[in-house]
C-alpha positions as CSV (number, residue, x, y, z in Angstrom):
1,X,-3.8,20.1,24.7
2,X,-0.6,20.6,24.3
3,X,0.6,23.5,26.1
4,X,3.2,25.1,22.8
5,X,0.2,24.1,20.5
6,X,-2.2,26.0,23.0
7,X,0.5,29.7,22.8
8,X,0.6,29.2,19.5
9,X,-2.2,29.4,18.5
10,X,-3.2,32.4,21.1
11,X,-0.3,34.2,19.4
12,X,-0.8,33.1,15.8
13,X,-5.3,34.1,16.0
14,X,-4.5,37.5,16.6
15,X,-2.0,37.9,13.8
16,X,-4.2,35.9,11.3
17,X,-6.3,38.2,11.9
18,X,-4.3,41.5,12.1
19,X,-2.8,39.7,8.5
20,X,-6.4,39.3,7.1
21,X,-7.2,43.3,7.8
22,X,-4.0,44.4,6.6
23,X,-4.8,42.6,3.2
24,X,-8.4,43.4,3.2
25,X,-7.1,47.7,2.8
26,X,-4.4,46.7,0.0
27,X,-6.7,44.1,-2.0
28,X,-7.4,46.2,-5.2
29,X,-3.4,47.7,-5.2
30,X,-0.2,46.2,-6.5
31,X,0.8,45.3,-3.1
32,X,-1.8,42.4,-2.4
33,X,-0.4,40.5,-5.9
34,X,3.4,41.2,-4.4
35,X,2.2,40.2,-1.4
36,X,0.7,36.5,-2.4
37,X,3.8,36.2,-5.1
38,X,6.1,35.9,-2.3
39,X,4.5,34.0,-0.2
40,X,3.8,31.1,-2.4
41,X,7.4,31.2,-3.0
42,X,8.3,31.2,0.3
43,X,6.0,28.5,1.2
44,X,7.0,26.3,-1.4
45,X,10.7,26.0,-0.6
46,X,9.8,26.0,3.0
47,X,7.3,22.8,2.2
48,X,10.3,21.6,-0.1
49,X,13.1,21.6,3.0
50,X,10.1,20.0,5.1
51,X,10.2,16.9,2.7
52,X,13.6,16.8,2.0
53,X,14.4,16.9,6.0
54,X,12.2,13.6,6.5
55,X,13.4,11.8,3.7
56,X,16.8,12.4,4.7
57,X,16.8,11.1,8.6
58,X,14.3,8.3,6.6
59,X,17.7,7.4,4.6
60,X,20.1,7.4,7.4
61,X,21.2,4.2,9.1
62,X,21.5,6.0,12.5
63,X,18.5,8.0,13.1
64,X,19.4,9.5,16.4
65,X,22.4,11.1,15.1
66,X,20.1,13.1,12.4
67,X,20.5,16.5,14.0
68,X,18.8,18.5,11.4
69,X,15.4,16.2,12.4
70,X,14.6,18.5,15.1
71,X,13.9,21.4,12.4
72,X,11.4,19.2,10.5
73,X,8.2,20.1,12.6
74,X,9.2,23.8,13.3
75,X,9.7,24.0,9.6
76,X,6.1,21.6,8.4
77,X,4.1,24.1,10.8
78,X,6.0,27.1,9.4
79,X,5.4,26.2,5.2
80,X,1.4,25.4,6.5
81,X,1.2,28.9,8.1
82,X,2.6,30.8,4.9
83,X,0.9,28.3,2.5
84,X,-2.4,29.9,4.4
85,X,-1.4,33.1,4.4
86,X,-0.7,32.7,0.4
87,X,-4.3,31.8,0.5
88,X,-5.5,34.7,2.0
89,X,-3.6,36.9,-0.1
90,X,-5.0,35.5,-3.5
91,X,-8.6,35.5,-2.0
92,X,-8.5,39.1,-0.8
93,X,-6.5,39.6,-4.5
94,X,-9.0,42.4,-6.3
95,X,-5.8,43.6,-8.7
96,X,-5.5,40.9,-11.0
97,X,-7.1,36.9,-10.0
98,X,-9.5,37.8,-7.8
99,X,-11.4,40.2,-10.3
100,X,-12.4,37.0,-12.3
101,X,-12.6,34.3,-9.8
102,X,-15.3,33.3,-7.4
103,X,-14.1,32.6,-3.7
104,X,-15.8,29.2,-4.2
105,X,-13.2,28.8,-7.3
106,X,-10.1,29.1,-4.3
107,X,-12.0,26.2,-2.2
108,X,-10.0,23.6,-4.4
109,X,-13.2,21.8,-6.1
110,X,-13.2,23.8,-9.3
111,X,-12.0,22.3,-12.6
112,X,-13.7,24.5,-15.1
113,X,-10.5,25.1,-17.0
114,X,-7.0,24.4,-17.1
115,X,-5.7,27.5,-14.9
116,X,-8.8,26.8,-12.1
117,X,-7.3,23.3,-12.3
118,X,-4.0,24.8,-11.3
119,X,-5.5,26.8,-8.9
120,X,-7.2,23.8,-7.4
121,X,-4.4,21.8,-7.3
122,X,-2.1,24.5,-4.7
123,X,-5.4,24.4,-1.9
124,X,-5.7,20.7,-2.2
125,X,-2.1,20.7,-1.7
126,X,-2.8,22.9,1.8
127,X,-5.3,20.5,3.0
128,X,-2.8,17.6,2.2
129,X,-0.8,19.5,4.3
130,X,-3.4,20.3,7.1
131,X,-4.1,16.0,7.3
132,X,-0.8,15.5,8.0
133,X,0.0,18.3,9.8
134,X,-3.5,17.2,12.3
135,X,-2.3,13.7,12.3
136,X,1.2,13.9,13.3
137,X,1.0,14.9,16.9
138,X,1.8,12.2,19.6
139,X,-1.5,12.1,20.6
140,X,-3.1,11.5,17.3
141,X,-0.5,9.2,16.7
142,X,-1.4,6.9,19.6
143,X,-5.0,7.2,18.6
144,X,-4.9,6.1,14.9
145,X,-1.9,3.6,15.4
146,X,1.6,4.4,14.2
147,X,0.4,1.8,10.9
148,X,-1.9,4.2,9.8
149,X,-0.2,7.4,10.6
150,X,2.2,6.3,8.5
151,X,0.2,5.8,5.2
152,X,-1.6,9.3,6.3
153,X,2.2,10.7,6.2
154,X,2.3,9.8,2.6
155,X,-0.2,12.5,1.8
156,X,2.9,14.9,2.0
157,X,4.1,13.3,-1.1
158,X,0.7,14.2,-3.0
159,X,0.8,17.9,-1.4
160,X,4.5,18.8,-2.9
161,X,3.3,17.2,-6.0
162,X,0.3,19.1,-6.3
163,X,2.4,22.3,-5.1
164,X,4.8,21.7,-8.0
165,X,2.7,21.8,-10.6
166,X,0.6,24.6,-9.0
167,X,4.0,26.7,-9.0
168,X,5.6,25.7,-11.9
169,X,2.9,26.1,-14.0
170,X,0.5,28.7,-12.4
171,X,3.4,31.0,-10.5
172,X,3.8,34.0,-11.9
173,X,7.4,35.2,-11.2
174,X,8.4,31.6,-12.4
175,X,6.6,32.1,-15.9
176,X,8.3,36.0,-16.3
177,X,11.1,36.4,-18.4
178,X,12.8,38.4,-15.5
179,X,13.4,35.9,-12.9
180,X,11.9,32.9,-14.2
181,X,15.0,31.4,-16.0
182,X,16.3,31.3,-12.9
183,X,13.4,30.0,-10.4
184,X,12.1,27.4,-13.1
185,X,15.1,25.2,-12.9
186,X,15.4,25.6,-9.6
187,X,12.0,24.4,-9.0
188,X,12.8,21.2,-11.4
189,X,16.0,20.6,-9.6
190,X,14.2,20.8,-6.3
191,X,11.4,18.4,-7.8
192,X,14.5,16.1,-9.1
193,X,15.9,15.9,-5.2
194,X,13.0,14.9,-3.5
195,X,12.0,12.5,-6.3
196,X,15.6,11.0,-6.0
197,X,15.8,10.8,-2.7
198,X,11.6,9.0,-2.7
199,X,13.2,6.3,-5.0
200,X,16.3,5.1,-3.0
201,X,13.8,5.2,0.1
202,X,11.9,3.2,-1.5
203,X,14.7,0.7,-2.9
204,X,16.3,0.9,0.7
205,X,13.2,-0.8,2.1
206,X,13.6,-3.7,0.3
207,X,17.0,-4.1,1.8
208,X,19.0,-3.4,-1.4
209,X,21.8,-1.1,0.3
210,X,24.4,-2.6,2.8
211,X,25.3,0.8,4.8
212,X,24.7,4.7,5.0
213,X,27.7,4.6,2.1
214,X,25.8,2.8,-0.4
215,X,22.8,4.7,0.5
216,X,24.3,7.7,-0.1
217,X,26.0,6.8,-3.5
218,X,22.1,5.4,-4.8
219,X,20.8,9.2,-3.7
220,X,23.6,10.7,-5.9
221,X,22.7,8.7,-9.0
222,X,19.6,8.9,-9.2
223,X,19.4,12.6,-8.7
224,X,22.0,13.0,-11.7
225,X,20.1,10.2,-13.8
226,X,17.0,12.3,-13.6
227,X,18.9,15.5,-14.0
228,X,20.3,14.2,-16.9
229,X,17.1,12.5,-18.1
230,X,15.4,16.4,-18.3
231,X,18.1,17.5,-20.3
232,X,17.7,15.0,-22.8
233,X,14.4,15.7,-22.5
234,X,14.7,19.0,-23.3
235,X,17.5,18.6,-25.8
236,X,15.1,16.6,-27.6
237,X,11.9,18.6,-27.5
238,X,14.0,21.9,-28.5
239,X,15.6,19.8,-31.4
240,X,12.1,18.9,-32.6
241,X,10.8,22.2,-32.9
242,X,13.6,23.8,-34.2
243,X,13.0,20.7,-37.1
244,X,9.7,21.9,-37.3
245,X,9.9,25.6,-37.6
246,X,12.8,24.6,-40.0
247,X,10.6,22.2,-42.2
248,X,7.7,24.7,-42.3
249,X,10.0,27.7,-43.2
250,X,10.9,25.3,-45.9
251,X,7.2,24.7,-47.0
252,X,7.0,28.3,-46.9
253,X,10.1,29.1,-49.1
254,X,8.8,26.4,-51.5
255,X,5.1,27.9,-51.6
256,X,6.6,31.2,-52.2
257,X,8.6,30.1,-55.0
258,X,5.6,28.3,-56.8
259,X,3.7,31.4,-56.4
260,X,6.7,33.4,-58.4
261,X,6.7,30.7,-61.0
262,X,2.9,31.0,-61.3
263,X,3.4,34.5,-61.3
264,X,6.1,34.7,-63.4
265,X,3.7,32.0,-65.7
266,X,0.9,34.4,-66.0
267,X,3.4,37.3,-67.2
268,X,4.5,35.1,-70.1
269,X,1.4,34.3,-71.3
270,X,0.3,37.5,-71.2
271,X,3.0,38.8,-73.1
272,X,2.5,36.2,-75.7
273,X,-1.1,37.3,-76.0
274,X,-0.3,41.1,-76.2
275,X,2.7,40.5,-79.3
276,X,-0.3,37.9,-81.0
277,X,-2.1,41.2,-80.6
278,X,0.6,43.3,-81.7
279,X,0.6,40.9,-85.1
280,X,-2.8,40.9,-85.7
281,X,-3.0,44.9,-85.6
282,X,0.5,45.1,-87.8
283,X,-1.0,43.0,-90.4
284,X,-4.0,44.5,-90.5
285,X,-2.8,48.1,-90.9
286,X,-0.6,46.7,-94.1
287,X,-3.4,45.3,-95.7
């Protein structure tokens, strides 16, 4: 074994487990649900810089000269360690999730409803993360063969898709009105980068871009074409409802005002009846 792997993980058991205590005596207090807030934040950018790292040395013509490389595995073990920790925070949570949920329900195999789906989704995204993670020392590497190493790696795609949607739709301080109109687009903007930067990989492999230049240029658009896309998106979507709400506060002035007519109807006719009335006792007091 790798003797950094080996320290590591003598220092890291001990403060799993001092971690797992020290949430075990907050669980039922307002610390536990601050405490698993911010680190699924944490983790999630951290998992985001991991992705955006690789696909960036993936893009550049001279790999050597990608300094910022060296960060990537400091930075993959670093998102899986807080991802965990995340984990153990909304397991041990007796404030707020964990007072409904099963711990079977946090295994990532529940899809009862649409927020255990969510829920599901973030610890599948951890053991995405924990295949690759396994996988990508040297020695695994030689074992498997680079080939299928490779096709394992793509498994990190699938974990920050499975994280976005667990955070965007499931993460608390993104829903709030507080903070969340500023996290929520940076959480699609982040989504935007790496799925920009996926499709020039992707084009650059069938040999579509001449240098790092063009490269470069291809990265750009398509991060403002998809930018651009969601705003239309959303232009679109916002411009529909408003129609909507503007159509059936139409339907709503128009039922009113046949009500008033009716109304308004039933008032005439009975003050037609009452002066046929009126006539009908006038002539019969003259007769």
């Amino acid at each position: 074994m790798n003797k950094k792997i080996l320290y590591s993980a003598l220092l890291g058991i001990p403060f799993m487990i001092a971690f797992i205590i020290l949430s075990n005596s907050i669980k039922t207090t307002e610390y536990i649900w601050l405490q698993t807030r911010v680190f699924g934040l944490i983790a999630f950018f951290a998992l985001f810089l991991t992705v955006v790292i690789g696909e960036l040395r993936l893009l550049s013509k001279i790999k050597a000269n990608f300094v910022l490389f060296k960060y990537h595995v400091p930075i993959a073990i670093f998102s899986t360690v807080i991802v965990l920790m995340h984990f153990i925070s909304a397991v041990f949570d007796k404030f707020k999730w964990g007072k409904t949920l099963a711990f079977t329900q946090f295994l990532g195999f529940s899809f009862s409803d649409k927020w255990v789906v969510l829920l599901s989704l973030g610890t599948l995204a951890f053991y995405f993360m924990l295949i690759v993670g396994i996988t990508s020392s040297k020695g695994m590497i030689q074992r498997i063969g680079y080939k299928k190493w490779k096709l394992i790696h793509y498994f990190s795609y699938v974990a920050f898709l499975f994280a976005y949607i667990h955070s965007i739709n499931l993460g608390t301080d993104i829903k709030s009105v507080e903070v969340g109109f500023i996290l929520k687009p940076i959480f699609i903007i982040m989504f935007i980068f790496v799925l920009a930067l996926l499709i020039t990989r992707i084009l650059n492999a069938y040999k579509l871009f001449s240098d790092q230049i063009e490269i470069n240029i291809a990265a750009v658009f398509f991060i403002l074409l998809l930018l651009g896309s969601v705003f239309i998106i959303k232009a679109y979507v916002e411009g529909t409802e408003k129609l909507t709400e503007l159509s059936n506060s139409v339907t709503a002035t128009n039922t009113d005002i046949n009500s008033i007519q009716i109304e308004n109807q039933n008032l005439l006719d009975q003050g037609l009846l009452l002066n046929q009335q009126i006539g009908l006792l006038l002539t019969s007091a003259t007769r």
